[in-house]
BAFI-740855 format. One line per 2 residues: number of its first residue (from 1); for each residue x negated, y, z negated of N, C-alpha, C. Coordinates in steps of 0.001 Angstrom, whole numbers. Each point is the difference from the previous one (the first is absolute). Example, Ala and Ser with C-alpha at 12.3 -4.5 7.8 and 13.67 -1.06 7.14 Angstrom:
! residues 2
1) -13190,-5690,-7800,890,1190,0,-900,1200,0 | 350,1050,720,-820,1190,-60,770,1090,-730
***
This chain:
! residues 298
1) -148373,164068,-81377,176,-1040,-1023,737,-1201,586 | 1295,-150,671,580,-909,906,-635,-499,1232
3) -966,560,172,-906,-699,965,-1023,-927,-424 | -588,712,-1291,-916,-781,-857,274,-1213,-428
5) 1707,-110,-700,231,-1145,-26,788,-1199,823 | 647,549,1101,-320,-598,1166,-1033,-1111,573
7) -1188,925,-311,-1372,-669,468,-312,-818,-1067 | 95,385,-857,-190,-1094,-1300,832,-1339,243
9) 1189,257,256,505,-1602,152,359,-878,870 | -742,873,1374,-338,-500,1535,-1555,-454,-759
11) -359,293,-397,-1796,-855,-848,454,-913,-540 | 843,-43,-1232,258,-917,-788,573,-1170,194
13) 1076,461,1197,550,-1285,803,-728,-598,871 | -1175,751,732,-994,-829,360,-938,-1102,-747
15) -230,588,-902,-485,-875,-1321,913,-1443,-167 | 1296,483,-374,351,-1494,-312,197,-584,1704
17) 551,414,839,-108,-568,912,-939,-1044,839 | -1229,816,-716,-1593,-960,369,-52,-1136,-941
19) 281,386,-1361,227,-1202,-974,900,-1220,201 | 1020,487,1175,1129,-1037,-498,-119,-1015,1372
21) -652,781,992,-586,-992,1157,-1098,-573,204 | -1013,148,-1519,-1434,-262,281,-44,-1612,-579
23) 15,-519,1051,-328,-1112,154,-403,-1145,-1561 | -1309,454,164,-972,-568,-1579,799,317,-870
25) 487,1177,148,802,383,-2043,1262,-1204,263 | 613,-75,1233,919,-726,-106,-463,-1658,-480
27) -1303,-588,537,-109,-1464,-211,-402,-26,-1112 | -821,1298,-717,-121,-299,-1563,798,31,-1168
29) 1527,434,537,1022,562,-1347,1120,-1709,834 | 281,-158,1287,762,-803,300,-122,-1229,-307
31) 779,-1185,-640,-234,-1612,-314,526,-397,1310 | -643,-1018,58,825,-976,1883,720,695,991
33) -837,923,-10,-57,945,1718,-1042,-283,1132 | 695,-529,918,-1660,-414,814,-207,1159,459
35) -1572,184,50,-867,911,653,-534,-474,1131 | -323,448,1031,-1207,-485,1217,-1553,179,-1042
37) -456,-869,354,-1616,125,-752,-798,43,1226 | -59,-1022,1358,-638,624,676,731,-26,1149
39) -786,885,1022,509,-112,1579,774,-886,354 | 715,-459,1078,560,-601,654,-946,-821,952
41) 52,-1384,569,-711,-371,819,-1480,-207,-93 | -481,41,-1420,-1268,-234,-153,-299,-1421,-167
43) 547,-675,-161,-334,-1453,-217,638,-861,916 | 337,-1332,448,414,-926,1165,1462,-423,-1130
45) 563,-627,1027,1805,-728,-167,-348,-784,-1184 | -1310,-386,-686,-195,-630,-787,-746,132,-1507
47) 303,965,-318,-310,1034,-844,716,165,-1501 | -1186,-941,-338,515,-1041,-1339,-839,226,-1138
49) -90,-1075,-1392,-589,404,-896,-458,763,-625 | 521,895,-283,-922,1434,-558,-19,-673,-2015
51) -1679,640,200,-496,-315,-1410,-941,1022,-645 | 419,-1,-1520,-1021,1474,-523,-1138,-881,-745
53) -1000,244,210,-1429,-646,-786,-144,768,-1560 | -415,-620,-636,-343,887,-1413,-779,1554,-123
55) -355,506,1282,-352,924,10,1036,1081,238 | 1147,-514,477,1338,369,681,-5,405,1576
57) -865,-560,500,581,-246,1609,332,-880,479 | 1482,924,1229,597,-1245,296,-627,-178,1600
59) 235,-1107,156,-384,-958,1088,1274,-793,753 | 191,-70,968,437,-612,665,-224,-567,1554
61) 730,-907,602,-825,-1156,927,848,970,1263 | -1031,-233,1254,-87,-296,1507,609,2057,-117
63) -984,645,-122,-349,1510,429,-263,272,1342 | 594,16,967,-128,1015,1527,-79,-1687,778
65) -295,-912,-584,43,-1079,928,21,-1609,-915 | 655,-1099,426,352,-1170,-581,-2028,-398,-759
67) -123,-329,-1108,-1275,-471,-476,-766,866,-639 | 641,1221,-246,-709,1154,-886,461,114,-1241
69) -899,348,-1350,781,846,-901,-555,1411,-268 | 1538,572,3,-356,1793,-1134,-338,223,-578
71) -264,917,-167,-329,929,-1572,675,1215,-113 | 1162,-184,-520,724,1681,59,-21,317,-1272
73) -443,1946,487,-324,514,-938,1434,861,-816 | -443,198,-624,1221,765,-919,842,1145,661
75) -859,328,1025,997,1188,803,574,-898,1053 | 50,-1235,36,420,-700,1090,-833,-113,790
77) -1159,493,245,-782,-153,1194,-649,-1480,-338 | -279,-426,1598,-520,-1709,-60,-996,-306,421
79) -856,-623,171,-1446,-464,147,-526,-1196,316 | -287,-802,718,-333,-1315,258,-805,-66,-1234
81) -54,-1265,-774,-531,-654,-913,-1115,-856,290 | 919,-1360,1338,-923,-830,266,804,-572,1124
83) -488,-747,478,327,-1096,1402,-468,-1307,-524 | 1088,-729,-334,114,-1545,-111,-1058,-633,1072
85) -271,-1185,-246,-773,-604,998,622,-971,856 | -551,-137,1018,948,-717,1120,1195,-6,444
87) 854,-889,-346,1446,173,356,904,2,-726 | -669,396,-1309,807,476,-1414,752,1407,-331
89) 1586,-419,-376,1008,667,-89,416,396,-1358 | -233,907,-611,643,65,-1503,1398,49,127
91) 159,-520,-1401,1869,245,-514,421,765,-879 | -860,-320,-879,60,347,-1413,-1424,230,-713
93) -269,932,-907,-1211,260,-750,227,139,-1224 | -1072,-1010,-1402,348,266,-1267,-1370,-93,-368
95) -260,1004,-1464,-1189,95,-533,-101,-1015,-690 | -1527,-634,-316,-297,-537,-1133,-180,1248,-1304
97) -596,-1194,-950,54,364,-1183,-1467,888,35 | -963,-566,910,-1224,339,495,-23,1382,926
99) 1214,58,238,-57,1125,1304,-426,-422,1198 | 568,-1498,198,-339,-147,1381,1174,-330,739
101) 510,741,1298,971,-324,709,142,-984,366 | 1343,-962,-48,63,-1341,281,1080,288,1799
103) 14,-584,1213,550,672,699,663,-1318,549 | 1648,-568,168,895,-339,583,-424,-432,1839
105) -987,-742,262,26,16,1223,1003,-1086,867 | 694,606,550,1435,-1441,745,-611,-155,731
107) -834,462,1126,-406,-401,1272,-1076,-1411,231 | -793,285,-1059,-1338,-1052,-426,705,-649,-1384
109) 1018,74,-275,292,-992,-967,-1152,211,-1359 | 171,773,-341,-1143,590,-1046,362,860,-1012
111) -804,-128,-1022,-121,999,-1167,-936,1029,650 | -378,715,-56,-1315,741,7,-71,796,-931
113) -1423,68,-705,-793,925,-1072,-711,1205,558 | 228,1028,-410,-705,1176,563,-932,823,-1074
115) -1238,98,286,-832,542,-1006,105,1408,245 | 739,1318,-814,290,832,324,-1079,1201,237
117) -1369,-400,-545,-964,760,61,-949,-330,1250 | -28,-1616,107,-786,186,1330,1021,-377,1317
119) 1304,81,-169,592,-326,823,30,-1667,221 | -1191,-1067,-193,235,-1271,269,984,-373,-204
121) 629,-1058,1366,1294,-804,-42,-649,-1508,-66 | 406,-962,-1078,418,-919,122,1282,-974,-231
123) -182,-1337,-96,1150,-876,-110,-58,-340,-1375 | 1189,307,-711,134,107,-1142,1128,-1390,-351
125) 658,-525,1117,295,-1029,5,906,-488,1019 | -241,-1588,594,34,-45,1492,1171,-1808,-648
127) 949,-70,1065,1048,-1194,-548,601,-356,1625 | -833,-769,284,893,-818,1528,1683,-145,-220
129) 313,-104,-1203,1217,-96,-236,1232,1730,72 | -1051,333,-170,658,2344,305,825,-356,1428
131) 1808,747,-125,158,309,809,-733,1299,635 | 193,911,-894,-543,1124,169,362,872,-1320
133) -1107,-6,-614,96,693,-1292,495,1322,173 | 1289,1019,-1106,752,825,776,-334,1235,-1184
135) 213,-549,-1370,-354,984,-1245,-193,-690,-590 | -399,949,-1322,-1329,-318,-714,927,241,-1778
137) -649,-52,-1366,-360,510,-1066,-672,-1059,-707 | -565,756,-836,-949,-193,-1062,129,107,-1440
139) -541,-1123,-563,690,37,-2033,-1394,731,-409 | 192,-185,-1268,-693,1009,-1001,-1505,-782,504
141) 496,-1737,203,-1061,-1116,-604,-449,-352,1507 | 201,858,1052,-593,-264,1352,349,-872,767
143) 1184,-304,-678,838,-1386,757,520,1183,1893 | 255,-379,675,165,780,1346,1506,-1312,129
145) 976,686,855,1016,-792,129,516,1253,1537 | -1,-1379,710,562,675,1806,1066,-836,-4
147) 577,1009,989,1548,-432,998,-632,-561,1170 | 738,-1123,470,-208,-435,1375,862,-277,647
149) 47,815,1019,1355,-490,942,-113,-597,1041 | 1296,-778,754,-494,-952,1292,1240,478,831
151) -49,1336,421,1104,907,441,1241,-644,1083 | -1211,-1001,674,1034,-701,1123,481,-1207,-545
153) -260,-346,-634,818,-1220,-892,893,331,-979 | -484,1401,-382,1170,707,-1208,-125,-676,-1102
155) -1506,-337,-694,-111,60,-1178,-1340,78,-366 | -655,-170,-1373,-792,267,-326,-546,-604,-1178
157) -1919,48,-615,19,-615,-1073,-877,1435,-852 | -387,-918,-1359,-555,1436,-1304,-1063,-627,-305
159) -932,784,22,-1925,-861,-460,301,725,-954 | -1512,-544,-822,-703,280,-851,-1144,-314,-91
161) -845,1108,259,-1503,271,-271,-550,239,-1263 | -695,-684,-229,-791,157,-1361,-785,662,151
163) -842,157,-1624,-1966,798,545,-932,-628,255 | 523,-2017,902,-718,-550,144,213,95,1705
165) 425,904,738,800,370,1023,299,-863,885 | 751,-1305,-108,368,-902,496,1623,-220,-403
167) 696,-270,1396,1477,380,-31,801,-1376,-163 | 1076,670,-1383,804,-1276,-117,1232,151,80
169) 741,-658,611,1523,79,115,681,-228,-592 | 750,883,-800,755,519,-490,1633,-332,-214
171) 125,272,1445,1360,-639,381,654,34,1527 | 270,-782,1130,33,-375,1199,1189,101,-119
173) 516,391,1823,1545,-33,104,646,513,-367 | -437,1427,-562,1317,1048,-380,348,1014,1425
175) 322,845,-273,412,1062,964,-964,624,754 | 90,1273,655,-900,306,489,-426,991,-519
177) -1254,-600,-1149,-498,666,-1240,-636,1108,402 | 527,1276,-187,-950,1340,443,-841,1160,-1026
179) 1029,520,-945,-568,698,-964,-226,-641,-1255 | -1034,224,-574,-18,-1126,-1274,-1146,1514,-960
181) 507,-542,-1655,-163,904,-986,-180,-613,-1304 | -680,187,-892,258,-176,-1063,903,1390,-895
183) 631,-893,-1061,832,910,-1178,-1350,352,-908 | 78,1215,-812,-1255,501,-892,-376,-1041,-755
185) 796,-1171,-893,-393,-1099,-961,-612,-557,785 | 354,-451,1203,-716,-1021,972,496,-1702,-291
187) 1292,350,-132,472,-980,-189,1155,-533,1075 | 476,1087,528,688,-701,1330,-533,984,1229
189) -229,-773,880,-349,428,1296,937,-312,835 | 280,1364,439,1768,68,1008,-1205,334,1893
191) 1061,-1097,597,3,36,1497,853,-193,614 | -12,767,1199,999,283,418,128,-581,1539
193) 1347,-464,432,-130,-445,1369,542,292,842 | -367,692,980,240,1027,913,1543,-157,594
195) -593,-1162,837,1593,80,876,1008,-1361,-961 | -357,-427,-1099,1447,-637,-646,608,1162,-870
197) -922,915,-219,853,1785,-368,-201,-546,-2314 | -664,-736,-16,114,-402,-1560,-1786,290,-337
199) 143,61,-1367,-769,405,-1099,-505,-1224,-996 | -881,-531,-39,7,-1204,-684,-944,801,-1457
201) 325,-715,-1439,-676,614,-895,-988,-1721,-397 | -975,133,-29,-808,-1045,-376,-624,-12,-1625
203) 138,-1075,-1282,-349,261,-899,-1581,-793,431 | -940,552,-929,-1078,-425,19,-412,-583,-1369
205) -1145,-779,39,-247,-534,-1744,-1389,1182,476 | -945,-345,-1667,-1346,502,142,-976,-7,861
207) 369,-1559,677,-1330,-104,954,693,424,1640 | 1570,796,-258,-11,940,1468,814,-1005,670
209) 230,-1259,-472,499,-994,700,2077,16,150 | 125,224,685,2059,42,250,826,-1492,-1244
211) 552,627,-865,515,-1341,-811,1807,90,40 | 257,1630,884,1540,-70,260,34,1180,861
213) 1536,-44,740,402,1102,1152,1682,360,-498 | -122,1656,362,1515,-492,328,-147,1375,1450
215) 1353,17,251,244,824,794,-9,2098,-445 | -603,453,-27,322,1574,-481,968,717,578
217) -189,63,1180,1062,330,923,61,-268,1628 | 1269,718,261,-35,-28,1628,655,787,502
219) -412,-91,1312,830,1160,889,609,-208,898 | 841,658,732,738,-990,642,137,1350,1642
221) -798,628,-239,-828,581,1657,-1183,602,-248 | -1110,294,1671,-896,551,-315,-1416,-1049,-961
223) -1065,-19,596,-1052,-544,-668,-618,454,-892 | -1647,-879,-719,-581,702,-917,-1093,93,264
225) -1019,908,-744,-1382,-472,91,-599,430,-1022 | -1108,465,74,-1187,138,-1187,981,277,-1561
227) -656,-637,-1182,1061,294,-1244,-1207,923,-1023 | 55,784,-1162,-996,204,-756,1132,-14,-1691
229) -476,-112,-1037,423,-77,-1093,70,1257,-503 | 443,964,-987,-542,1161,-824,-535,-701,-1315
231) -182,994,-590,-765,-473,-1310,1325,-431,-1375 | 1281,405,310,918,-459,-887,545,-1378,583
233) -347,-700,1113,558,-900,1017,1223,50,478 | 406,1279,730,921,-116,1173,-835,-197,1224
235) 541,-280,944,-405,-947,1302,280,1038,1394 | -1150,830,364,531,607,1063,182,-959,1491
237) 778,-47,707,276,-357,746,230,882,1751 | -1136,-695,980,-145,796,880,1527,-380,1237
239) 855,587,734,662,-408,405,309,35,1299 | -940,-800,1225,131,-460,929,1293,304,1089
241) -398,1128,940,1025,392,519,925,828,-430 | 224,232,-1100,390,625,-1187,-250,1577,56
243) -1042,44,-380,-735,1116,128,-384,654,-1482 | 359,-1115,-1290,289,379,-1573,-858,-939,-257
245) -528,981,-1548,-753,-1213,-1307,1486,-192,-977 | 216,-1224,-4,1070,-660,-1162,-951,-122,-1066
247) 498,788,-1098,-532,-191,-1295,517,-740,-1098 | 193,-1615,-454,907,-288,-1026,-886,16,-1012
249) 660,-615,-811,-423,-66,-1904,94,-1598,338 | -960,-589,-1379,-811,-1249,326,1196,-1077,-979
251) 1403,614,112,817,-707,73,541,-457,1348 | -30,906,1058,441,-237,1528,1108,581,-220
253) 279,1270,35,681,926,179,-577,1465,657 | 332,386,960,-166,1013,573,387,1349,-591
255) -1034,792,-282,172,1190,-611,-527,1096,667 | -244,-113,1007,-388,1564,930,-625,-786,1388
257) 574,561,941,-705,-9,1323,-563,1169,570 | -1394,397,442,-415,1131,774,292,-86,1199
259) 184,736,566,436,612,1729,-1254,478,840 | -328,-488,575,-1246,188,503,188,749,1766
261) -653,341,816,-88,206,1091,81,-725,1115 | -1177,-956,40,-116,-1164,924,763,-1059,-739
263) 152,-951,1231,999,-1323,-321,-708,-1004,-165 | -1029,-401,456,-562,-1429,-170,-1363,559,-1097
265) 471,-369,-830,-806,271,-1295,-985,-1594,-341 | -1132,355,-358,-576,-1628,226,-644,155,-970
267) -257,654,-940,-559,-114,-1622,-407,1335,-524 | -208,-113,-1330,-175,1225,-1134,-359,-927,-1300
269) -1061,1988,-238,-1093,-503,-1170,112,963,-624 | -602,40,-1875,141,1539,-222,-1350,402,-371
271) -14,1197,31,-1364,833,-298,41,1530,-258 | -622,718,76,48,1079,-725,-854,269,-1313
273) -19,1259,-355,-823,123,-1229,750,-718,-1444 | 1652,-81,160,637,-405,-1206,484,-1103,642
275) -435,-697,715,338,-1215,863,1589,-449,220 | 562,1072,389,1545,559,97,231,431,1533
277) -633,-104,887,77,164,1451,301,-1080,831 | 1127,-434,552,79,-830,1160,-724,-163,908
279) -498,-436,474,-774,-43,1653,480,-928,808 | 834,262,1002,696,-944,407,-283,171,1826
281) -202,-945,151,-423,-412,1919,1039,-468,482 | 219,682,1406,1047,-130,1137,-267,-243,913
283) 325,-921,724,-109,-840,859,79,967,1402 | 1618,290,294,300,783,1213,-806,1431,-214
285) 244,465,-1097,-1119,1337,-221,-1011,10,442 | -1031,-1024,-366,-930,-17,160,-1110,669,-952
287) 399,170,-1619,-125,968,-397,82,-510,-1699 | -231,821,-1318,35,-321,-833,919,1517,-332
289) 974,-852,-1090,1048,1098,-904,-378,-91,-1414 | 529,1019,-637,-354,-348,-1653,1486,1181,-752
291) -128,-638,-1356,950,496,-593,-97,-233,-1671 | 189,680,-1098,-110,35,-1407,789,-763,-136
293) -665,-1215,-1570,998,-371,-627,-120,492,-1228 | 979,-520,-1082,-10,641,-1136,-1153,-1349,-1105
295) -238,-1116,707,-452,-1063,-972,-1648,-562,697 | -628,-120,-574,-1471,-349,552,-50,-1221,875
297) -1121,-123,671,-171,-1400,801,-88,-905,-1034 | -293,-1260,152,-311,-1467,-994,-1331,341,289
***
């Protein structure tokens, strides 16, 4: 009988023991715990934009070599998508309303449109005036609004693309504009500038156009990059060197930071079936992390 139960709770403690280290149970019960999502070293030093399409895959730019995008699948595993043409570099990737990938190219100074079914790349919109277009978002009404930075001069300007896809400026001579977002109303669009370490909040009227600014916040070490909204409008914030998403409330107050693995964090998107999953890209990793929140994407 003392042997029997012996063995019973050398089993049973195996039981919870498997439970309490198994990985998945942990990323599905844990809020802002980073997970590894995929391998290490699968993507180049530049390993940016990750975006979920309405079907819910995410995508992100320059897979095993500079000019590619992914397709990673839900177990993390990754897949070449496509190969840009010529000497085109993605930054950033955002869906249309259509389901067509719009893609951040800095190298060619370009928008690019990606038809996700036949793969065709074209120019979705081309501005002699682009330092180098860096990120991307998109309003309800297809308005497109990029960051542009002019890294060696240390500043930057903010387009605006219409659905007549011809680029208008916005506003010249700010910082060195990197992550840019809309709030869920779509009424202020916050960007952010890398190395002056500040947060600019932009009000917009109807037609998308800037009619006031103020400052949201700042930091005072460590850079930024890619930003995404949730659906109540707090402002995740990717943190450059850092190795954290800063999460404030759309007063500009900081209410949770995640702890992540890698340090040079260069943007995050959410996705998932309850669209409550981080997906967040690392630079030195080389690699994509993810982690639960408790509030939906925008």
């Amino acid at each position: 009988m003392k042997k029997l139960l012996v063995i019973a709770i050398v089993v049973i403690a195996g039981i919870a023991c498997h439970r309490k280290h198994n990985p998945q149970k942990e990323f599905d019960k844990s809020l802002f715990r980073a997970y590894d999502h995929t391998a290490e070293n699968l993507f180049t030093k530049n390993c940016e934009g990750p975006a979920v399409d309405k079907e819910g895959r995410l995508f992100v730019v320059n897979f095993q070599k500079d000019g590619t995008i992914g397709l990673v699948q839900p177990d993390g595993k990754v897949e070449l998508f496509l190969t840009l043409p010529g000497k085109s570099v993605g930054n950033s990737i955002r869906f249309t309303a259509e389901g067509h990938m719009l893609v951040a190219d800095f190298v060619e100074h370009n928008v690019l449109e990606v038809d996700p079914e036949s793969k065709e790349v074209t120019v979705y919109c081309h501005d002699d005036r682009f330092n180098q277009p860096n990120d991307l978002c998109i309003s309800k009404k297809g308005i497109v609004y990029a960051s542009d930075p002019n890294w060696q001069k240390q500043n930057g300007q903010i387009w605006k693309i219409g659905t007549d896809k011809k680029a208008v400026l916005l506003k010249e001579n700010v910082g060195t504009a990197n992550g840019i977002c809309l709030s869920p109303d779509e009424k202020t669009l916050y960007v952010n500038e890398s190395i002056q370490r500040r947060i600019v909040a932009y009000q917009l009227d109807s037609k998308g156009n800037i009619t006031g600014e103020k400052t949201f916040t700042t930091f005072e070490d460590f850079g930024m990059d890619g930003m995404k909204c949730d659906s109540k409008g707090n402002l995740y914030i990717s943190r450059y060197g850092k190795g954290t998403i800063a999460i404030f409330n759309d007063g500009g107050r900081q209410i949770q930071e995640v702890e992540l693995k890698g340090k040079d964090v260069s943007n995050i998107t959410f996705g998932g079936k309850d669209n409550r999953t981080c997906f967040v890209t690392l630079q030195d990793r080389k690699c994509i992390e993810k982690f639960r929140t408790d509030i939906a994407g925008k």
